[in-house]
C-alpha positions in Angstrom: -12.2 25.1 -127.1 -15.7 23.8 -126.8 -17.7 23.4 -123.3 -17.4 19.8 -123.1 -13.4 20.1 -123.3 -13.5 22.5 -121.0 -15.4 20.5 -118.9 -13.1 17.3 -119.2 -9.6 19.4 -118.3 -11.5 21.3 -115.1 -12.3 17.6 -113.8 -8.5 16.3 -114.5 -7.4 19.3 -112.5 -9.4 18.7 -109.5 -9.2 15.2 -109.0 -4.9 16.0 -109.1 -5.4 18.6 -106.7 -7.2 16.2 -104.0 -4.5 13.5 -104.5 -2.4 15.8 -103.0 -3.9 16.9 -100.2 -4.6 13.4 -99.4 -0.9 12.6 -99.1 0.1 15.2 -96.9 -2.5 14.1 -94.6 -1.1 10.3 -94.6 2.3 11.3 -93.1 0.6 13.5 -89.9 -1.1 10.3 -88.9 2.1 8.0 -89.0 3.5 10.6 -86.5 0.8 11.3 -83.7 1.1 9.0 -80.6 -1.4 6.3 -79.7 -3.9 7.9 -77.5 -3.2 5.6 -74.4 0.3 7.7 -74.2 -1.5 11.3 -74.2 -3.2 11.1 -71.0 -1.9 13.6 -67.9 0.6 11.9 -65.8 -1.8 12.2 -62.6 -4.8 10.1 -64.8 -2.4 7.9 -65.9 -1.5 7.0 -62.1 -4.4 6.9 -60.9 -5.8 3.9 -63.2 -2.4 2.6 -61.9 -3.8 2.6 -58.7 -6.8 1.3 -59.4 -5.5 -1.8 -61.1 -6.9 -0.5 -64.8 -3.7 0.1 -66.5 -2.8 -3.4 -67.8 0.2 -2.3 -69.6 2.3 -1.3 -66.1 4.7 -4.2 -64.6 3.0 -6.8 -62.8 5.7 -7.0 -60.6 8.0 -4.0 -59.2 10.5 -3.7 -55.8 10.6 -0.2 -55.6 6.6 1.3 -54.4 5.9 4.7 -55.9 5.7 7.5 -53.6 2.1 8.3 -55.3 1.6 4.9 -54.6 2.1 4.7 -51.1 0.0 7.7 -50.5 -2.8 7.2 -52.5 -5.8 5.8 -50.4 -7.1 2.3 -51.4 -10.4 2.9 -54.1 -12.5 0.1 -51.6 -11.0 0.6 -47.8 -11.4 -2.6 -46.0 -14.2 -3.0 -43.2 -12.9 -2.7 -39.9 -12.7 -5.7 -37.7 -15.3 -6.9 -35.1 -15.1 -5.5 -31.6 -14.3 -9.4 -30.5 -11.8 -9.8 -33.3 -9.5 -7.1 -32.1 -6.4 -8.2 -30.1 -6.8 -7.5 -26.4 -4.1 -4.7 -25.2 -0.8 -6.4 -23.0 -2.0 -3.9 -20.1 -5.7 -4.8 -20.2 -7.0 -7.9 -18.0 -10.0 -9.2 -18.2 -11.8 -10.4 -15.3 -14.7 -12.3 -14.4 -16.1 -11.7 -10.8 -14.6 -10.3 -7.3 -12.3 -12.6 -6.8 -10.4 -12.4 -9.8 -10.2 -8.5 -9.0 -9.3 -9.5 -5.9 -6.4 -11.5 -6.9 -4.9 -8.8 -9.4 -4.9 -6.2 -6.4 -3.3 -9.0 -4.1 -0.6 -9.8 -6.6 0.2 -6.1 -7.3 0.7 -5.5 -3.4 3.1 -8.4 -2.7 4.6 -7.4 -5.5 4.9 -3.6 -5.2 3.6 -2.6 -8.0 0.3 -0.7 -9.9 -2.1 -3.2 -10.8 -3.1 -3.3 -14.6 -6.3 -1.6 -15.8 -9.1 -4.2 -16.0 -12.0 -4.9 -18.5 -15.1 -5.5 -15.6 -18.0 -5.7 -18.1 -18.5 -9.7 -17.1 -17.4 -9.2 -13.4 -21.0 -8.1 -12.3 -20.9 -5.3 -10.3 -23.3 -3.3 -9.1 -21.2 -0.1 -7.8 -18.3 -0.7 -9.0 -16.0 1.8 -7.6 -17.4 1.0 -4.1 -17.4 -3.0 -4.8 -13.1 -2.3 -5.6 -12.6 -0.5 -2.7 -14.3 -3.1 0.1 -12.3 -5.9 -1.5 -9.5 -3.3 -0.9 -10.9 -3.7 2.8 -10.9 -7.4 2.7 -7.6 -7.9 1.7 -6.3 -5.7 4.1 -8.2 -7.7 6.7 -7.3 -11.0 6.1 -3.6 -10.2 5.6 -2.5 -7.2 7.6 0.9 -7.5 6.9 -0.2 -5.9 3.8 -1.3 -3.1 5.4 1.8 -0.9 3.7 -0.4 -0.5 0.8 -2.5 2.2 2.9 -4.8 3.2 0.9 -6.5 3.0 -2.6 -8.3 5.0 -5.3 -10.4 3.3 -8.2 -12.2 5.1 -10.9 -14.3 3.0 -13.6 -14.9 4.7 -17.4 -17.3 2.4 -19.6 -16.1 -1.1 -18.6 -12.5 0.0 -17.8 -11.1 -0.2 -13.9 -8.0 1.8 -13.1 -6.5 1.2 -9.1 -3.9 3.2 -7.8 -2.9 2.2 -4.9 -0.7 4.1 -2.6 2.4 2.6 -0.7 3.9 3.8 2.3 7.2 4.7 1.1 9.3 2.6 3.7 8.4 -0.1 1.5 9.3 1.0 -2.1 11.8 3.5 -1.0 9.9 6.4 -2.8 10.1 9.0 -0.2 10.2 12.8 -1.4 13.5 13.9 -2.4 13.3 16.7 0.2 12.4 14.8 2.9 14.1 14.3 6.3 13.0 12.7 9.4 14.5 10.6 12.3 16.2 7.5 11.2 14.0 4.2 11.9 15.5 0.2 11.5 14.0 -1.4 14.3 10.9 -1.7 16.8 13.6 -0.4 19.8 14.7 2.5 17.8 10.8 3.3 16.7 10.0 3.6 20.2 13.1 5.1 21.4 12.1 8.6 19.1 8.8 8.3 20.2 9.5 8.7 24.0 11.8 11.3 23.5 9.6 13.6 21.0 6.4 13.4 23.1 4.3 16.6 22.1 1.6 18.1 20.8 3.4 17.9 17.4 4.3 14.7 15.3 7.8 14.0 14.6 8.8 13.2 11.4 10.0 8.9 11.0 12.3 8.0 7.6 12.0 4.2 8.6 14.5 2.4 6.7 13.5 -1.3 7.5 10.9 -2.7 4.8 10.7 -5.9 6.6 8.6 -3.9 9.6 5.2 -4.8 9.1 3.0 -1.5 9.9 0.5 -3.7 13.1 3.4 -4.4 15.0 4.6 -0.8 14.6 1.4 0.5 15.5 1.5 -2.0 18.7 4.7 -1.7 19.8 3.6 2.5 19.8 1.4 1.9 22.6 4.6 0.8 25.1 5.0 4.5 25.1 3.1 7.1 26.5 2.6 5.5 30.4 -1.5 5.2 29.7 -1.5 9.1 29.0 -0.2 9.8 25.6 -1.4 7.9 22.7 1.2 7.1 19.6 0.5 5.7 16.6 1.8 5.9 13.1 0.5 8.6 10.3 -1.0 7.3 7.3 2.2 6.8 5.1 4.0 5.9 8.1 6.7 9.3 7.9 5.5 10.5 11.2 4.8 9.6 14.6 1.3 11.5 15.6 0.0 11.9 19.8 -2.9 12.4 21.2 -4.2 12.7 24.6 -7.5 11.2 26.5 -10.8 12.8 26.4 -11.2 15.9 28.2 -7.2 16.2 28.4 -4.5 18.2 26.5 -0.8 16.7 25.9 0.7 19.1 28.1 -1.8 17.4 31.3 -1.1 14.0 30.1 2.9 15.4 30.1 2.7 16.5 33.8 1.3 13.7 34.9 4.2 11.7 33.6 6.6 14.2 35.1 4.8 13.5 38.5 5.0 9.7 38.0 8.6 9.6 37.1 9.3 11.5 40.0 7.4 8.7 42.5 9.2 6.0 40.5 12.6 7.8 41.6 11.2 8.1 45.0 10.2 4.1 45.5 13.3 3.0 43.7 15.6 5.1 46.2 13.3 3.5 49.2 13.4 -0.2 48.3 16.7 -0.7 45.9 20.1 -0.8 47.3 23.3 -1.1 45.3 24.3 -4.7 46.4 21.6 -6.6 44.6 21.3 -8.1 41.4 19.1 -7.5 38.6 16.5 -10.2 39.5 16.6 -9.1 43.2 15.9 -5.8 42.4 12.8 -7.2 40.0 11.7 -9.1 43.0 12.0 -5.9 45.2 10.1 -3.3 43.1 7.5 -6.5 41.8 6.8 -7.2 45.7 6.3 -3.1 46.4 3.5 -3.0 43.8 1.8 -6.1 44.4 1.5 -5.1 48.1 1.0 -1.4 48.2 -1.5 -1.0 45.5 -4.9 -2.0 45.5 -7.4 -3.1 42.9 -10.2 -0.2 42.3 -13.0 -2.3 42.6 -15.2 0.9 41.0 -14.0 -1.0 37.0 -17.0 -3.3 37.8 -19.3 -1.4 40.4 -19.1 2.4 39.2 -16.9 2.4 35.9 -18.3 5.8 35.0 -16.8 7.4 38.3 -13.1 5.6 38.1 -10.8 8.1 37.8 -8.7 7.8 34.7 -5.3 7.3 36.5 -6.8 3.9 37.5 -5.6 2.9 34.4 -2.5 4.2 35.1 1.0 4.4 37.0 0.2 7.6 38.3 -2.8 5.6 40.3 -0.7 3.1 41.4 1.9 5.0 42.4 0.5 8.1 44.0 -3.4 6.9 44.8 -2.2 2.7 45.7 -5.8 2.2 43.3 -5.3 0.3 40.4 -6.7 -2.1 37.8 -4.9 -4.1 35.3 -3.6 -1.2 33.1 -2.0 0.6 36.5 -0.2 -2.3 37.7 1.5 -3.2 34.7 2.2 0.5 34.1 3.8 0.9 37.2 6.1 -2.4 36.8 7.0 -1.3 33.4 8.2 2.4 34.6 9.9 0.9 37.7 11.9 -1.7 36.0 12.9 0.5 33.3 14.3 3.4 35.2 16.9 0.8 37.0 18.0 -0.7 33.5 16.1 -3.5 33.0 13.6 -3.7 30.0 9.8 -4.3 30.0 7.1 -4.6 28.0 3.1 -4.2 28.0 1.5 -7.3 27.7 -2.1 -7.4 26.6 -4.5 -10.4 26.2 -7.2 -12.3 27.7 -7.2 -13.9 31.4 -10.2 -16.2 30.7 -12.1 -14.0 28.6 -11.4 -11.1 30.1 -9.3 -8.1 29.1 -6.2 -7.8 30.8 -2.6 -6.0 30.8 0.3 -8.1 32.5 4.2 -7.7 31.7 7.1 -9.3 30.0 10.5 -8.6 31.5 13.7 -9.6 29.9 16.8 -11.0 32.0 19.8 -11.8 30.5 17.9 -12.1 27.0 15.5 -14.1 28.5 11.8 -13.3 28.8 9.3 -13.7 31.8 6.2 -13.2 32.7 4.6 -11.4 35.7 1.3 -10.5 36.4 1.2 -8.1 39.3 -2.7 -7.7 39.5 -2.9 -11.6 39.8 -0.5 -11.3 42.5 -2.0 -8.3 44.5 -2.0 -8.8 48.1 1.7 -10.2 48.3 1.9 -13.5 46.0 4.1 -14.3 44.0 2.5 -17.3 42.0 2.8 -15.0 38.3 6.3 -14.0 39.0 9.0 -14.6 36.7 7.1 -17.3 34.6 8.3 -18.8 31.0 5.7 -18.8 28.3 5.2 -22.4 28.8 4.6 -21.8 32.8 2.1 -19.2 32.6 0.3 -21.0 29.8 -0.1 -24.0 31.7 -1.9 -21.9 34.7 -5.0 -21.8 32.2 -5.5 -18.6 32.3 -3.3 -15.8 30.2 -3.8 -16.2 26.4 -2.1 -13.7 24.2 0.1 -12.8 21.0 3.5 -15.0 21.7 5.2 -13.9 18.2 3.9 -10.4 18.7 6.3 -10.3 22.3 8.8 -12.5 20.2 9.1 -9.4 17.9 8.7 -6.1 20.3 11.4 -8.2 22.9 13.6 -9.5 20.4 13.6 -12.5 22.3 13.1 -16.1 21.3 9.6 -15.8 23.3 7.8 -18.4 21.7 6.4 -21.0 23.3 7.3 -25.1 22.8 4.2 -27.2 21.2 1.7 -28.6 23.7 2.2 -32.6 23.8 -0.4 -33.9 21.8 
């Protein structure tokens, strides 16, 4: 065989010899998957998420659970402070009086007021500013005074109040606690005469429509001039407290001693024949001429003795000014079953004390310091009587209330 024949059947062989391989490579790239299809499942989700796979469903029920979790590849901005929706609980206020209308409002209605934005109200301290229109709300309507007390406290622009109620009103007394039972102005007083000491007695006054001043008022009917009473803060106890310079067992002896010279002028001018109004007239008269008016109130205050202003110096000295008479016609009628009150006021402009005495439930007025000496001009007078004297001006609903009698007076003629 030559070389060029040689040649010639070594070229036939190759070129059959790549036509084979080339065949066997056409059916392994029939069968491998377009590439799209060979990425991980967690790639393939995330250009899910990212809006890059065009080839998932437009439109699907049923979110993935990778879906849902997956944060957003551009989070939105947030909205503008001003844009946000203001919270139910927030109020937003302008100046004091809107403040002030929110805490009025809360009060009447016995609840906490609601947190307040105060950035626009303009105030300078504001925790101070809160609490004096606290003050002037309790001034201009005391019969809110069961709100007794307040606490504000200011973070940023934010004002919370808390105010605190006295628990006769909302009814939110401790669990544990126990004290004397309270409904009315009578019974009030009635525990406070008899638990006279040096420590308070505990009140559970059950009768929200008591307004706390007229509590407090009708407190000083007891305690003949000696023993002051008045109402804790909460109003669960009734607290004493004695004059300068005395103790509250002195100002207890000296009551002892005056009861015991009321006994003695009731047994000398009161006999068992006479009626209730004859015995007013007889124990009225026995003041009005055996006691005297201390003249030292106006020429040497600073050396009246303090029983001036008391029974005790009526009764046991016959030296008196306003305070002692009424005192003394107060105990007097009282220990023979017939009730009376402390009246205080103005004759003129003055300062005065005078009484109210109830008959029958009907209410007069006598003024036993007008009538020293013997008269008997400011004895047993209506409202209307006294008031057209021109002289006595006092609190008529206040004795309405404390008397339980229908003291007021009729309209002046116009």
């Amino acid at each position: 065989m030559t070389n060029r024949k040689k040649l010639h059947i070594y070229i036939l062989c190759l070129t059959l010899l790549c036509l084979g391989f080339l065949t066997g490579c056409g059916t392994q790239v029939e069968n491998i998957p377009p590439v799209s299809t060979r990425l991980p499942e967690d790639i393939c989700q995330e250009e899910d998420d990212s809006g890059k796979d065009q080839g998932a469903p437009e439109d699907t029920d049923d979110e993935s659970p990778l879906e849902s979790e997956q944060p957003s590849a551009k989070p939105e901005q947030p909205p503008a402070e001003s844009e946000l929706p203001q919270a139910e609980d927030i109020l937003t206020v302008s100046d004091r009086d809107a403040i002030k209308e929110e805490l009025t409002d809360s009060i009447r209605q016995l609840r906490q007021p609601r947190s307040m934005n105060i950035s626009g109200a303009g105030l300078a301290s504001p925790a101070l500013d809160v609490k004096n229109i606290y003050y002037e709300i309790m001034a201009q309507a005391p019969d809110l005074k069961y709100a007794f007390d307040l606490t504000a406290e200011v973070r940023e622009s934010e004002l919370t109040c808390v105010i605190h109620y006295m628990p006769y009103k909302n009814g939110a007394f401790p669990a544990d606690f126990s004290g004397k039972e309270v409904s009315t102005l009578e019974a009030l007083l009635d525990v406070a005469d008899e638990n006279m000491g040096d420590e308070p007695v505990s009140v559970r006054i059950t009768n929200p429509a008591l307004e706390p001043d007229t509590m407090n008022r009708a407190l000083q009917q007891v305690g003949g001039g000696y023993v002051n009473c008045i109402l804790n803060a909460d109003a669960t106890a009734i607290r004493y407290s004695a004059p300068i310079g005395m103790t509250i067992a002195d100002c207890l002896d000296a009551l002892e001693l005056t009861y015991q010279l009321a006994d003695e002028v009731i047994a000398q001018v009161i006999t068992e024949d006479m009626t209730q109004r004859e015995q007013v007239k007889a124990l009225y008269s026995y003041v009005t001429q055996t006691v005297k008016y201390d003249q030292r109130y106006y020429s040497d205050k600073a050396n009246m003795p303090y029983e001036s202003q008391t029974a005790l110096g009526a009764l046991r000295d016959g030296l008196a000014i306003c305070g002692g008479y009424s005192h003394a016609v107060k105990l007097l009628l009282e220990k023979v079953g017939i009730p009376c009150f402390n009246v205080t006021g103005y004759y003129f402009r003055e300062n005065h004390m005078w009484n109210y005495v109830v008959l029958d439930g009907e209410g007069y007025y006598c003024d036993s310091t007008a009538d020293r000496g013997g008269m008997s001009n400011h004895f047993m007078l209506t409202a209307d009587e006294l008031t057209a004297l021109g002289k006595h001006s006092w609190d008529h609903e206040y004795i309405a209330k404390i008397s339980n009698t229908d003291e007021v007076p009729a309209k002046k003629p116009a």
